[in-house]
N, C-alpha and C positions, 0 to 999 in steps of 0.2 A: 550522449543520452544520459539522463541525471534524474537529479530530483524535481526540476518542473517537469519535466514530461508525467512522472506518478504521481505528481499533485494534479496536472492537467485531466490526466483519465480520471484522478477519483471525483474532483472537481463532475468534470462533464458526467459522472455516473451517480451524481447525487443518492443519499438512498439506498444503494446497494451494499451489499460486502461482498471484499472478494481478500481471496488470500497473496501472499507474495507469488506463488509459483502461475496466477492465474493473472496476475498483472505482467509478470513479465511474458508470457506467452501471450498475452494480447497487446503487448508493447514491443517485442521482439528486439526487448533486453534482457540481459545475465540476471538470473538470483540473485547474486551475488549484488550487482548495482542497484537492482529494484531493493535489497534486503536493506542497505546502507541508506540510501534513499527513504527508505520509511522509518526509520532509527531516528534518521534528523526531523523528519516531520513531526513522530511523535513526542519527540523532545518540544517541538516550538509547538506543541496542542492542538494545532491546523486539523489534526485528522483522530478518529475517535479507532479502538482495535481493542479487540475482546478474545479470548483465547477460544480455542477450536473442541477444547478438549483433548486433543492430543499433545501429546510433548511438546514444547515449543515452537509451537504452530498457531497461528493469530491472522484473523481475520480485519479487514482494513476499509473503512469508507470516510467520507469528507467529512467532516464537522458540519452539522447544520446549524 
């Protein structure tokens, strides 16, 4: 389990935001890999993430 499967959900969930902890409880993968996973994405642009307003905490959906 990796980084297409959190491209795939965000993909198929157009639209939405959702945070790391809520991707991998609906992926029922580690933080840990979903967090890494969205590091590489937002590095290639693919997905847009806007801060939560808490510390370190970011919010994630697909590039339209």
């Amino acid at each position: 389990m990796g980084q297409q499967e959190v491209y795939d959900f965000l993909k198929k969930n157009k639209g939405k935001w959702f945070t790391s902890r809520e991707i991998s409880e609906a992926l029922g993968i580690s933080i840990g890999s979903v967090t890494m996973s969205l590091k590489k994405l937002r590095k290639s642009g693919i997905i847009d993430f806007e801060s939560t307003g808490k510390k370190n905490t970011f919010r994630y959906r697909f590039k339209e």
